[in-house]
Kinemage of the C-alpha trace (Angstrom):
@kinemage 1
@onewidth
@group {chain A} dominant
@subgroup {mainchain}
@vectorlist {calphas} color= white
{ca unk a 1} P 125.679 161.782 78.559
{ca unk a 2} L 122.509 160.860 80.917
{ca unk a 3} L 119.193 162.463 79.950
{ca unk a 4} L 117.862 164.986 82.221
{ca unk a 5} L 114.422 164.665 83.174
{ca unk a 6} L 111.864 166.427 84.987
{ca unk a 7} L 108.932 165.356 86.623
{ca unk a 8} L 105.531 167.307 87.033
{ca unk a 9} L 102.328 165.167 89.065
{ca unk a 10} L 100.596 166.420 92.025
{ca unk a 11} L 100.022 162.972 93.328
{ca unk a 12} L 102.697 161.988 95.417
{ca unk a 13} L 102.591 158.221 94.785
{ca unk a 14} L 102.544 158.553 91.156
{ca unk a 15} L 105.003 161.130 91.221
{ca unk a 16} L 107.103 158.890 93.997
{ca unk a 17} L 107.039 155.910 91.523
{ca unk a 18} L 107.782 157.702 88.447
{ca unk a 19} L 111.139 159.261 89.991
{ca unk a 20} L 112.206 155.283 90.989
{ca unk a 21} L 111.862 154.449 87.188
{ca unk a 22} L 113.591 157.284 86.584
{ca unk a 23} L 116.338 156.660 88.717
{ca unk a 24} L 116.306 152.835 88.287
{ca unk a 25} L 118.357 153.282 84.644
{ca unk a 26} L 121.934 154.517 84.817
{ca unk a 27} L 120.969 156.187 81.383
{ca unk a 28} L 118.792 159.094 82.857
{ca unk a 29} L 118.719 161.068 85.697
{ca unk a 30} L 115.935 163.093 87.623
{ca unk a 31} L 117.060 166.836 87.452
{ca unk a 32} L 113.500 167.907 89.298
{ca unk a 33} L 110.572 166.866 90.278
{ca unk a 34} L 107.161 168.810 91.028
{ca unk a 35} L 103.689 168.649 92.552
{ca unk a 36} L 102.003 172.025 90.841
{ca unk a 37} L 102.138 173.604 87.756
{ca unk a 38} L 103.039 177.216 89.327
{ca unk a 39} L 106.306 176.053 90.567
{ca unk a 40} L 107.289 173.729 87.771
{ca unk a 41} L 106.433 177.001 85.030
{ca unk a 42} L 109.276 178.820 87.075
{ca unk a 43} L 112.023 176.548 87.960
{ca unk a 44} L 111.770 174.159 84.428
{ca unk a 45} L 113.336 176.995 82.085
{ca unk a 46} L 115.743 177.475 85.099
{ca unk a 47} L 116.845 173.572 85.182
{ca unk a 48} L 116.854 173.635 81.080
{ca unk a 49} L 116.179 169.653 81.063
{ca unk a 50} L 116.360 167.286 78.357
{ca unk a 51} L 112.601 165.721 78.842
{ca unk a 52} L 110.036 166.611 81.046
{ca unk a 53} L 106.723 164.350 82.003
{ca unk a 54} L 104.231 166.070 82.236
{ca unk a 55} L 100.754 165.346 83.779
{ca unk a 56} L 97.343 167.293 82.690
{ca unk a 57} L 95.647 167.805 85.884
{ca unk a 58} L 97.526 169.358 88.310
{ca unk a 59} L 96.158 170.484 91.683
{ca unk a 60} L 96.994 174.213 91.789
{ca unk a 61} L 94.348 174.967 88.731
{ca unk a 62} L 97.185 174.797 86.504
{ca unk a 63} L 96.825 171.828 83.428
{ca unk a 64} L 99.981 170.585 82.575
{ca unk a 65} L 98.740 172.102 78.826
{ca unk a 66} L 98.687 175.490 80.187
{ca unk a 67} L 102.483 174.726 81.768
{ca unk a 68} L 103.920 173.127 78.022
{ca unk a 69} L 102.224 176.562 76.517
{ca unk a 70} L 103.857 178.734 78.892
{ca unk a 71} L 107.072 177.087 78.592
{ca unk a 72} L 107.511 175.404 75.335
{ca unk a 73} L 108.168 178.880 73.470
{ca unk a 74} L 110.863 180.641 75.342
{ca unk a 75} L 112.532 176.955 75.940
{ca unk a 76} L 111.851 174.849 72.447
{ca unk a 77} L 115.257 172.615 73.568
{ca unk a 78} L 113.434 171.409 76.142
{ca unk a 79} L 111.352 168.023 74.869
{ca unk a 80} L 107.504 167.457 77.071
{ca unk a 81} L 105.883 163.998 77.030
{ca unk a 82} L 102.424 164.468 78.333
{ca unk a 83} L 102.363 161.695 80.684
{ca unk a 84} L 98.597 160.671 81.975
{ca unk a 85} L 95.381 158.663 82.445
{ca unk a 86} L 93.575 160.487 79.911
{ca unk a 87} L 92.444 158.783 76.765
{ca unk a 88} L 90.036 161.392 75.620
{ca unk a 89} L 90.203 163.438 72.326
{ca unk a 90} L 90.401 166.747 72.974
{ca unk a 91} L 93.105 166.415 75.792
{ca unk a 92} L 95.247 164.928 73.699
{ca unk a 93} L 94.690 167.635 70.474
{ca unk a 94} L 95.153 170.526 73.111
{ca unk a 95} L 98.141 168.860 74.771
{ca unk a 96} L 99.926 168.046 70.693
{ca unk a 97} L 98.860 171.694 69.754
{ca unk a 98} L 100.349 173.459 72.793
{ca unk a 99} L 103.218 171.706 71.869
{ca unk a 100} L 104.046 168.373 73.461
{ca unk a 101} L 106.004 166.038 71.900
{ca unk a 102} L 104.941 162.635 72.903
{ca unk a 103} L 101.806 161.575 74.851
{ca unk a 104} L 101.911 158.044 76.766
{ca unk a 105} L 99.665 156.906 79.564
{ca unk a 106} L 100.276 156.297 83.275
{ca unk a 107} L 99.545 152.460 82.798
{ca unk a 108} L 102.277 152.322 80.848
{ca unk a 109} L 104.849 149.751 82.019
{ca unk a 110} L 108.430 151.326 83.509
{ca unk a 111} L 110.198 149.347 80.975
{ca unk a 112} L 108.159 151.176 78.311
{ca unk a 113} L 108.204 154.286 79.422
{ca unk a 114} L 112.182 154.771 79.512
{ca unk a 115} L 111.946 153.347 76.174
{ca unk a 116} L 109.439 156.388 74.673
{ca unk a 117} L 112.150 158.705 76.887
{ca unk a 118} L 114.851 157.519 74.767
{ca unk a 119} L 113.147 157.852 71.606
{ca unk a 120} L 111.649 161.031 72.299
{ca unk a 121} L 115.439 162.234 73.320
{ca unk a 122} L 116.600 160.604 69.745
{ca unk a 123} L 114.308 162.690 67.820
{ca unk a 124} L 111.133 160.284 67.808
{ca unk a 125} L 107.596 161.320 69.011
{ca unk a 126} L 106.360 158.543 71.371
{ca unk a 127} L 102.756 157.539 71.778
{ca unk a 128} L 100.928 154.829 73.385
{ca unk a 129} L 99.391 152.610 70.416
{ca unk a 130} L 95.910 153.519 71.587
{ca unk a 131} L 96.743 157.354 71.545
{ca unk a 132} L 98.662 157.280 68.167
{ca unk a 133} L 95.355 155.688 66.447
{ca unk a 134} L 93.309 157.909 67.505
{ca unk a 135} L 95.520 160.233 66.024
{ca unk a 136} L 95.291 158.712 63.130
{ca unk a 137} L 91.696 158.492 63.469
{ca unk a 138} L 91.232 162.286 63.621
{ca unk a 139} L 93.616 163.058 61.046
{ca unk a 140} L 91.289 161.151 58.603
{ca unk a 141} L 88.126 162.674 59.905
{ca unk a 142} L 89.174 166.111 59.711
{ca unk a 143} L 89.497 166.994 63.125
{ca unk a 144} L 93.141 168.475 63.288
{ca unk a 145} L 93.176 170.720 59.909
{ca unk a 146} L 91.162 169.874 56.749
{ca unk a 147} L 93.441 167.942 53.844
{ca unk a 148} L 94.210 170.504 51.209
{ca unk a 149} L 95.433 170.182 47.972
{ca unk a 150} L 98.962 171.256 48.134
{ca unk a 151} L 101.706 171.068 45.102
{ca unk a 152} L 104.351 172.108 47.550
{ca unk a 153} L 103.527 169.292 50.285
{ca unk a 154} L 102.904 166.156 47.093
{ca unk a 155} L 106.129 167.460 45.796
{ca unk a 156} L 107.812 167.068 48.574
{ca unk a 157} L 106.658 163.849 49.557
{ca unk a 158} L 108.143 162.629 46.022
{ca unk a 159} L 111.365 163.475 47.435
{ca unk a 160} L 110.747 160.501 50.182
{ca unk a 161} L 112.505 157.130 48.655
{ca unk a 162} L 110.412 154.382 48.652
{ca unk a 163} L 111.658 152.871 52.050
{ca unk a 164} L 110.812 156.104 53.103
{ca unk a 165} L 107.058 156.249 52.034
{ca unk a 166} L 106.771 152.479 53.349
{ca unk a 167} L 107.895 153.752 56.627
{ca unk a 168} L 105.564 156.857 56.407
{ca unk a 169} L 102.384 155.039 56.036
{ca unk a 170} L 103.063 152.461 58.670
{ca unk a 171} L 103.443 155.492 60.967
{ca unk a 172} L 100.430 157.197 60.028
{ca unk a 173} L 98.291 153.481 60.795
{ca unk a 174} L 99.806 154.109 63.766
{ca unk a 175} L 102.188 151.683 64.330
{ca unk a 176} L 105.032 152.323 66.922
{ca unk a 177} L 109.071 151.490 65.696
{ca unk a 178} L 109.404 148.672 67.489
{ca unk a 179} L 106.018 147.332 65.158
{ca unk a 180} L 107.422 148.847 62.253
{ca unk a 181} L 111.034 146.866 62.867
{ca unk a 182} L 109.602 143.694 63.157
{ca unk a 183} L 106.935 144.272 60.490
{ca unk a 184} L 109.891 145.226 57.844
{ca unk a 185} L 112.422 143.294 59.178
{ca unk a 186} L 115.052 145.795 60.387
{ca unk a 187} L 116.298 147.322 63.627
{ca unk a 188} L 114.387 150.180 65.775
{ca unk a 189} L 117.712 151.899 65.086
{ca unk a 190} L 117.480 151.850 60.912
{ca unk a 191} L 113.703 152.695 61.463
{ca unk a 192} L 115.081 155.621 63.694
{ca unk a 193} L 117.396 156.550 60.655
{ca unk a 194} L 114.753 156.521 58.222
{ca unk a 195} L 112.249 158.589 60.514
{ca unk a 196} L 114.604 161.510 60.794
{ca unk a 197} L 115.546 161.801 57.063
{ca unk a 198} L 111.492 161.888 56.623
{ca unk a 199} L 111.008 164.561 59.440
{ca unk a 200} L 113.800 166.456 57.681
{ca unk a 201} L 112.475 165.960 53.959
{ca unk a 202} L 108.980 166.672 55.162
{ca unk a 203} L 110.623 170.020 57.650
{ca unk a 204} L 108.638 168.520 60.543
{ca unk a 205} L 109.589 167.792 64.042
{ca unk a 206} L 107.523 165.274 64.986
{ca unk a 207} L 105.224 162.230 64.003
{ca unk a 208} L 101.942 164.303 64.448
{ca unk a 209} L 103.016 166.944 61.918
{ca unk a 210} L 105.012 164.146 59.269
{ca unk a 211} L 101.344 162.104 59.181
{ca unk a 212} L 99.324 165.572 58.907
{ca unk a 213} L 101.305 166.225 55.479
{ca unk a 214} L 101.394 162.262 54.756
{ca unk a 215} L 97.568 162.798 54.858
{ca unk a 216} L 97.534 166.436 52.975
{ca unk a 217} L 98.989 165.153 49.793
């Protein structure tokens, strides 16, 4: 089955060239595409897609955080991966807390970028290496909720195995799977297999929330 994706950017070239990588890969296809956030809050819960990139400043007033927010809880099938040229700290808290999944930067290559589709699809939470450190970064200062002592959260991060834990702490340093593969020696796929039986353990849904308990306990 090809994964559905939507596209929202109000500037045509970007938006023009994002829809050829989309359509460049037999394994996806573009189920809509959109310049403002006004139109893409109505006719995304309507299309019901698998993905949709999302940028943050869109030219009707709208941010594309104010679109996930709208959308995200009458539609939480539908997967957003915040898709932009903004590096800074607070975009990228509001965008994670108003519920995007993944967060990758306009630079980054098409090859790439189909990649984080496909692992955001398979359950993953894609960032570009400089976004997912200073994730990391944050989570150690404090900045997304203060660590708290919590019997319920070190019990069940016991529960991980060992693999597990390894795999844990190379994702809160902020390494990406493919980094993770080669540094342990497996396949993205096994490293895949491992992530989801830690999001399930942990009841998370995504890499953001897994490292906030990894750094709770």
């Amino acid at each position: 089955m090809k994964i559905s994706v939507c596209i929202v950017e109000d500037n045509e070239q970007i938006r023009s060239a994002l829809e050829q990588i989309i359509m460049m890969d037999s394994r996806y296809k573009m189920a809509g595409s959109f310049n403002n956030g006004e139109e893409a809050m109505q006719k995304i819960p309507l299309i019901n897609p698998n993905i949709v990139l999302m940028d943050i400043n869109l030219g009707d007033g709208k941010s594309g955080i104010e679109c996930v927010k709208f959308i995200r809880p009458t539609n939480p099938d539908i997967l957003f991966m915040m898709c932009t040229v903004y590096e800074d700290d607070e975009k990228i808290f509001n965008a994670l807390t108003a519920g995007a999944n993944g967060y990758i930067l306009k630079k980054t290559a098409p090859q790439k970028l189909l990649e984080a589709i496909k692992e955001l699809y398979e359950g993953g939470a894609p960032m570009s290496s400089q976004i997912a450190r200073k994730v990391v970064r944050a989570l150690q200062n404090g900045q997304i909720a203060e660590a708290t002592e919590s019997n319920s959260t070190k019990k069940t991060l016991r529960n991980l195995s060992s693999r597990e834990n390894e795999i844990l702490q190379l994702l809160a340093n902020g390494l990406l799977y493919k980094e993770i593969a080669a540094h342990l020696e497996i396949s993205q796929e096994t490293v895949r297999k491992h992530v989801y039986h830690v999001y399930e353990k942990l009841h998370v849904n995504n890499r953001v929330e897994a490292i906030n308990k990894f750094f709770e306990r």
